[in-house]
BABARO-599617 format. One record per residue: x, y, z of N, C-alpha, C, O in turn; residue in three letters. Coordinates in steps of 0.05 Angstrom, whole numbers, plus 5000, padded with zeros to 4 digits. Example, Ala and Ser with C-alpha at 12.3 -4.5 7.8 and 13.67 -1.06 7.14 Angstrom:
526448865156524649105156526449345156528549345169ala;525749555142527349795143525850015157526850235161ser;
***
This chain:
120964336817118164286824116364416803116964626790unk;113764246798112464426772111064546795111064526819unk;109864716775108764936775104764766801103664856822unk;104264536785101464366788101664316823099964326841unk;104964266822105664146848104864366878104464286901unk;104864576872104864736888101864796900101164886922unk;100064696871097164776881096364496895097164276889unk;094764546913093064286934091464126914090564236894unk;090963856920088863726901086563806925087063836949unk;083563846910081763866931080463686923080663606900unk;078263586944077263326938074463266963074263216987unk;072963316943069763246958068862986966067962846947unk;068762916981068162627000064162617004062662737019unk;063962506992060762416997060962207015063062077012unk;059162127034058561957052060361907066060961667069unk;062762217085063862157100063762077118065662047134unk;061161997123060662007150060061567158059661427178unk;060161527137060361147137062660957148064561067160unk;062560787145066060607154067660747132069060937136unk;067260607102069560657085069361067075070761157056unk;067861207087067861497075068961547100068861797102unk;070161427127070961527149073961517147075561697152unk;074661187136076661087130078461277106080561397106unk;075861237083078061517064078861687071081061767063unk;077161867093078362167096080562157114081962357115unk;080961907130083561877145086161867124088162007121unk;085561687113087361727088087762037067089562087051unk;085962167072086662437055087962617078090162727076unk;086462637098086762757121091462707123093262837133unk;091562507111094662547125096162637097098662637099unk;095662677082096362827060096163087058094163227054unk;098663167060098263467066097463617038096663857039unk;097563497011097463576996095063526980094863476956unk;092463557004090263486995087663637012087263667036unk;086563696997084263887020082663727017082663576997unk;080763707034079563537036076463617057076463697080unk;073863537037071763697050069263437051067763377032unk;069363317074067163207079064163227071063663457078unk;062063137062059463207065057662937070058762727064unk;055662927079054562767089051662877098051163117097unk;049762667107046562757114046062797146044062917154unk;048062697162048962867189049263027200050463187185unk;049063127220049263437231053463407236055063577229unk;053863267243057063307248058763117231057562907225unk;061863137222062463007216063562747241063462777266unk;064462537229065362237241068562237244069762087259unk;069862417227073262547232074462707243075062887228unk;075262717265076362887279078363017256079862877243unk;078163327253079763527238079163447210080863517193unk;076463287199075463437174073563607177072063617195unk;073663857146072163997141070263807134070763587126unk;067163937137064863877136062064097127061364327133unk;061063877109059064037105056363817107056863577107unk;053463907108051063777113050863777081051063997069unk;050663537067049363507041048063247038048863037047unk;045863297024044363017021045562936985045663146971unk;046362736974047662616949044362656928044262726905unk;042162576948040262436938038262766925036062806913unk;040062916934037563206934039963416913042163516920unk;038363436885040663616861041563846873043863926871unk;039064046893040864316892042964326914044764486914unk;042664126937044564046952047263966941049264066951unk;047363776922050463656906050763946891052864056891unk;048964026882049864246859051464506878053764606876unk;049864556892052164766914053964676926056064796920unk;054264516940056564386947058864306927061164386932unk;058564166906060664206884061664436880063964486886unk;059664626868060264866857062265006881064565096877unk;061065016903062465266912064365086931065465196950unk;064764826926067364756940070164776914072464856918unk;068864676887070164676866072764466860074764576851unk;072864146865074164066879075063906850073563886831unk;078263786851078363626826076963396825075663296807unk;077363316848076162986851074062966864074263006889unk;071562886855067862836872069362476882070362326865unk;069062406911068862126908066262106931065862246952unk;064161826917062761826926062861546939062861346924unk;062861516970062361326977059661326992059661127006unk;057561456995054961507000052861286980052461286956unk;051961156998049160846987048160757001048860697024unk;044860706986043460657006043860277003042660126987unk;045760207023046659887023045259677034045759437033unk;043259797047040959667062040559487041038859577026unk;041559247032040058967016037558937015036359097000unk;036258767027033858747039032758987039031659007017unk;032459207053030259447046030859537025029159687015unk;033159497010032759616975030259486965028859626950unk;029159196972027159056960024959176963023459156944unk;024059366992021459437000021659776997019659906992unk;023559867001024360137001025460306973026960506972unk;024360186956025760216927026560506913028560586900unk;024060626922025061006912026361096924027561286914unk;027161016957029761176973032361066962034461196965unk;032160836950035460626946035260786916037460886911unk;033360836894033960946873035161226871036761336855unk;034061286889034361576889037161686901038361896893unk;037961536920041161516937042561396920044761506920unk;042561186904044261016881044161096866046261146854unk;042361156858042161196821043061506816045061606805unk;040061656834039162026822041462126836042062346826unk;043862016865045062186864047162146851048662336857unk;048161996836049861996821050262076797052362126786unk;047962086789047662426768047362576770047862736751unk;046362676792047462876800050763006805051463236801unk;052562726817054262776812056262886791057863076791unk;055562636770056662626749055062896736056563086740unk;053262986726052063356727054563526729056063616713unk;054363526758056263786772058463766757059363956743unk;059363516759061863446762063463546734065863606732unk;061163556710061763516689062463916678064064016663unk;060264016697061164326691063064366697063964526681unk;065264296718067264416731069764296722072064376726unk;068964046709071763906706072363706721074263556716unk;070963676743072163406766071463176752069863136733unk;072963036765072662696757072062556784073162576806unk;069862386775068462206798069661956806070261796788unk;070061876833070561726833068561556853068061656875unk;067161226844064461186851064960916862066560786848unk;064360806878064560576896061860416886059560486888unk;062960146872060260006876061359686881063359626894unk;059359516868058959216884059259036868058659056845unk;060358786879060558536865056558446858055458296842unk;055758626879051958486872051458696836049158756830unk;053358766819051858716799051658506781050158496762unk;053858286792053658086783051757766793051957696816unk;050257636778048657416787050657216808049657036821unk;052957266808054656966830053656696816053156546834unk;053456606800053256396784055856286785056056046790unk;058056456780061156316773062356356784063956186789unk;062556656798064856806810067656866800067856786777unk;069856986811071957006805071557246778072557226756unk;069957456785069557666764071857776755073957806768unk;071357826732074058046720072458346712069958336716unk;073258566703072458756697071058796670069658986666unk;071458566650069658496630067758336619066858296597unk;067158246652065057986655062558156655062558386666unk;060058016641057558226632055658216662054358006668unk;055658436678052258426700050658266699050358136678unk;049558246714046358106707045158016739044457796746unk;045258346762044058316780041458206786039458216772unk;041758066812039857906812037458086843035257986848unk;038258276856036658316875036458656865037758726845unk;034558856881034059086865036659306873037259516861unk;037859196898040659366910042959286887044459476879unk;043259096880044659076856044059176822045959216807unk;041359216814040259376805041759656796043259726779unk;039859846826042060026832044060156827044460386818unk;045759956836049059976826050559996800052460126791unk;048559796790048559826760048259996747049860076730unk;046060096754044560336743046860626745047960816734unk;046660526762049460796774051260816756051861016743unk;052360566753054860536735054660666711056060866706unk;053060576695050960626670050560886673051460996653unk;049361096692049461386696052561516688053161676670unk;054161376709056661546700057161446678058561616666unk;056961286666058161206635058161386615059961486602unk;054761426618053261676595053661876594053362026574unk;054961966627054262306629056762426616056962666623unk;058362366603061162556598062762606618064862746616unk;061762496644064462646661066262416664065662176664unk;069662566668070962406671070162186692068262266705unk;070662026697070761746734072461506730073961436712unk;071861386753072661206757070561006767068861106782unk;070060666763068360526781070060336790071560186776unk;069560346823071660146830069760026850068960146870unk;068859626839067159526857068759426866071059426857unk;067359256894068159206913067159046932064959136938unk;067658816949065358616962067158556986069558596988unk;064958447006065058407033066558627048068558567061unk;065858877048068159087063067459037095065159007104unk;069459047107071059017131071859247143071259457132unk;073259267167075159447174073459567198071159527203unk;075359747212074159907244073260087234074360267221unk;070260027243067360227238068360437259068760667250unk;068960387286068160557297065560697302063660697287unk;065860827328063260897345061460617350062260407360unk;058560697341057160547357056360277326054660097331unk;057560287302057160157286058959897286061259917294unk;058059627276060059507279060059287245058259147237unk;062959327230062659087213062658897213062858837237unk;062358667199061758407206064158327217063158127227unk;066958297226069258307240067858317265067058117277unk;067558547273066558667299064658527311064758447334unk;062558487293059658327304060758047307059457907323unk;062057977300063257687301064057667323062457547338unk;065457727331067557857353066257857374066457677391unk;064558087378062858127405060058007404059058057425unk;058757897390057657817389057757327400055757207409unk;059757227395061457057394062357097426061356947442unk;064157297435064757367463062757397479063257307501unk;060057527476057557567496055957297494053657287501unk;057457057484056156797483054256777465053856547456unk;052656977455050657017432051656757405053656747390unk;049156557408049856347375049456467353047156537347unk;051756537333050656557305050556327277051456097275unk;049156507258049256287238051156457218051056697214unk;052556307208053756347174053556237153053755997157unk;053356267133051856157112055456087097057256257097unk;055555817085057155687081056455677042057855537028unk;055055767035055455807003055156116989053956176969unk;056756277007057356476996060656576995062256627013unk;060856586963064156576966065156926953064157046934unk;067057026970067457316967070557356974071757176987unk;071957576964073957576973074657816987075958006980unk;073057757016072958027040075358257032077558207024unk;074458497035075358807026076858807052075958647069unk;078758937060079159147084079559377073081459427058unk;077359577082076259827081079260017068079460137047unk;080859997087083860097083085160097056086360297047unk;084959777036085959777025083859977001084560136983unk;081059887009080360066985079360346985077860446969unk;081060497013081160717010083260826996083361016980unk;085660627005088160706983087160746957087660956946unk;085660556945086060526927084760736909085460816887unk;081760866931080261036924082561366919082661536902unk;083661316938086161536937087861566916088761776907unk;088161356910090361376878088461446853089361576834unk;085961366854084361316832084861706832086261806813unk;083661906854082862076857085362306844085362526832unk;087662106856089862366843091962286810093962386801unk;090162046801091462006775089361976749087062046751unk;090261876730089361936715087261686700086461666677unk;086861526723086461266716082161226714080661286733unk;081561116687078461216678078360826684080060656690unk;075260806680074460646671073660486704073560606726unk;073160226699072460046718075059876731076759786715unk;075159846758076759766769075759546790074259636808unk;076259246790075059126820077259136840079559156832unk;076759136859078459196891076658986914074358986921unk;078858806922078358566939080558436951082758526944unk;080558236968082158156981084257996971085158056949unk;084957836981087757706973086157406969085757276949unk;085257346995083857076996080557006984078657126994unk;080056836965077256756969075856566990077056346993unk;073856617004073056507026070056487021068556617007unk;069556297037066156347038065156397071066156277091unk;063456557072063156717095063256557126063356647149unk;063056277116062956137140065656127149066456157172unk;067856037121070756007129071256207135072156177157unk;071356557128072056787135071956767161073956777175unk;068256727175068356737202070156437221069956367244unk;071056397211072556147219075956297228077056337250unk;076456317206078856587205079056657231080756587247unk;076056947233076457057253076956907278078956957291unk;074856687288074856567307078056497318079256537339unk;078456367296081556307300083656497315085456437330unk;082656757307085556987304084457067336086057057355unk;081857127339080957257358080856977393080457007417unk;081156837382081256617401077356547418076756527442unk;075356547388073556497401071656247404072956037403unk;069156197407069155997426067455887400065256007395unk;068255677384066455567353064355377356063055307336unk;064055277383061455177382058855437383056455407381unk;060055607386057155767381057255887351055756087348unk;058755797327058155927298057055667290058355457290unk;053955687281052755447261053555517234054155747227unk;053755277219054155387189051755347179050955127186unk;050155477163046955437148048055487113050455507106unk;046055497098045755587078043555857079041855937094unk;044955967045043856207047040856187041039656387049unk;039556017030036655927031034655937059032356027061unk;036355837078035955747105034256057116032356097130unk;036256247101035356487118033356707106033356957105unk;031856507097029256667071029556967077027757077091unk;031957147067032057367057030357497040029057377023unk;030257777043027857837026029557857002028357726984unk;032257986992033158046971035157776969036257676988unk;035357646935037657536929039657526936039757766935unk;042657436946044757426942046857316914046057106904unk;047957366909050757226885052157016905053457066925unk;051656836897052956636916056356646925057756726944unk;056556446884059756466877060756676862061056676838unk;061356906885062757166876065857206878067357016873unk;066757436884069457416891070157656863069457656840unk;071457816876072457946849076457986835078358126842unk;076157876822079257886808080158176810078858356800unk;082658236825083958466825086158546801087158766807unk;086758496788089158366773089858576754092158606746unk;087558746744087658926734088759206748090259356737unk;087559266778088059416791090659376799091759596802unk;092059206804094459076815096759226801098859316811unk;095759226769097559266746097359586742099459716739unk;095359696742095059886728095260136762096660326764unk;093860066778093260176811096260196823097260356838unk;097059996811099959856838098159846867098859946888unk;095359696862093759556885095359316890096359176873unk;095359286925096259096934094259096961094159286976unk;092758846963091658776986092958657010094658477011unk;091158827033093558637063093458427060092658387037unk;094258127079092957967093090557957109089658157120unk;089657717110086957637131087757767154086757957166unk;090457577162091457627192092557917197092158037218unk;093557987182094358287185092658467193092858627211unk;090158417172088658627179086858577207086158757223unk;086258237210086158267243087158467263085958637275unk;089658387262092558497276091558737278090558797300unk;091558917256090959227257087159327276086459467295unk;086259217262082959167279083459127307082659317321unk;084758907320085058997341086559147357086159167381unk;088459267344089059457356087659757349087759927366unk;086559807327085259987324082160037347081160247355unk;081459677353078359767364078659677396076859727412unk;080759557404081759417423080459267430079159247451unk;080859017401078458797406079658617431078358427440unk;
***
């Protein structure tokens, strides 16, 4: 055994307190060879048996103490302000949560030696073509994609080591009183409630799970640069919800299909998205579930 093996990786969790920062720490949480310290803008944490601390991402002397005196190898931040739509009207809170705390991160990060690892979005790309690769050029089209960008671009500059691993349509058991679009489908569809889905948006739905793995590996190796993380299948959100209907046995005269026009949003969408894994595949040893699998697991996780 070396010598490295014996010491714990420690590892600071920003926005544990979300679906996928709930989902990661379950995943660190069973690693015994990982400490693992929640922070979030909550009074409690969302994981039963993580450590926890109150930090806001968006406020420097808050990240700056919390780094410092947790002292951790790996910063991963899954903390954003994802609100689409109020990024349009709400612009200094989405800058300041996207952008300022991520230099903040990358800051800290950079005195102590940690390496960041940063969650962002297929929205920095326009959806003109889809089927992104990791060397296809941005060119967000709404101000939440912006953002992200921007972010990216932060950690680029700052010298600290990271990682960016985007990511689209995430999925998976929210838990508590939150629900992902799975869920809302679901109970929403079951309480008879009609919805609409917009039939020209093409993505290749996340389950939360896989890209916490993946956030997990990024954290304990040595792997820099940009990574996309996505599903197995490309779908467009109407066939996705079709999927579900299917698996869940629900009732399809109540899903209309519309377009995404139909639903005069305040912020843009990327239509034809979807992000190519292929790189992660190779270099990650990323492997995404199935559609149906990850059903399978959803309901037994939420007892749909």
């Amino acid at each position: 055994m070396r010598p490295d093996d014996l010491i714990k990786r420690r590892i600071l969790l920003f926005g544990a307190n979300g679906m996928l920062g709930r989902r990661t720490a379950a995943r660190f949480l069973a690693n015994d060879r990982v400490e693992t310290l929640g922070a979030g803008i909550e009074e409690e944490p969302a994981t039963e048996g993580l450590e926890y601390i109150r930090a806001d991402v968006a406020d420097r002397a808050s990240v700056k103490r919390t780094v410092y005196d947790f002292s951790p190898h790996a910063i991963v931040n899954c903390a954003a302000f994802t609100a689409v739509d109020r990024c349009e009207t709400e612009r200094e809170a989405a800058w300041k949560a996207n952008v300022k705390g991520v230099e903040y991160l990358a800051e800290a990060a950079r005195v102590i030696d940690a390496r960041v690892v940063h969650v962002s979005t297929d929205y920095v790309f326009d959806g003109r073509r889809g089927y992104y690769v990791e060397t296809d050029k941005p060119n967000p089209i709404s101000y939440y994609g912006r953002t992200k960008l921007a972010s990216e671009n932060a950690l680029r500059v700052s010298g600290a080591e990271h990682v960016v691993l985007r990511t689209n349509v995430l999925y998976g058991p929210a838990g508590g009183t939150s629900f992902d679009f799975v869920q809302w489908v679901v109970e929403s569809v079951r309480a008879g409630k009609p919805i609409r889905i917009v039939t020209d948006q093409i993505n290749n739905p996340t389950y939360a799970d896989d890209l916490a793995e993946a956030i997990a590996r990024c954290a304990n190796n040595r792997a820099r640069g940009v990574y996309h993380i996505g599903g197995r299948e490309f779908l467009s959100r109407y066939d996705f919800t079709m999927r579900i209907a299917d698996f869940f046995d629900l009732d399809k005269s109540l899903i209309t299909p519309i377009t995404t026009e139909e639903l005069t949003l305040p912020a843009r969408r990327p239509l034809k998205s979807g992000l190519v894994t292929l790189k992660a595949e190779t270099e990650l040893g990323y492997r995404a579930s199935g559609v149906e699998e990850t059903f399978r697991l959803m309901k037994r996780a939420l007892d749909l």
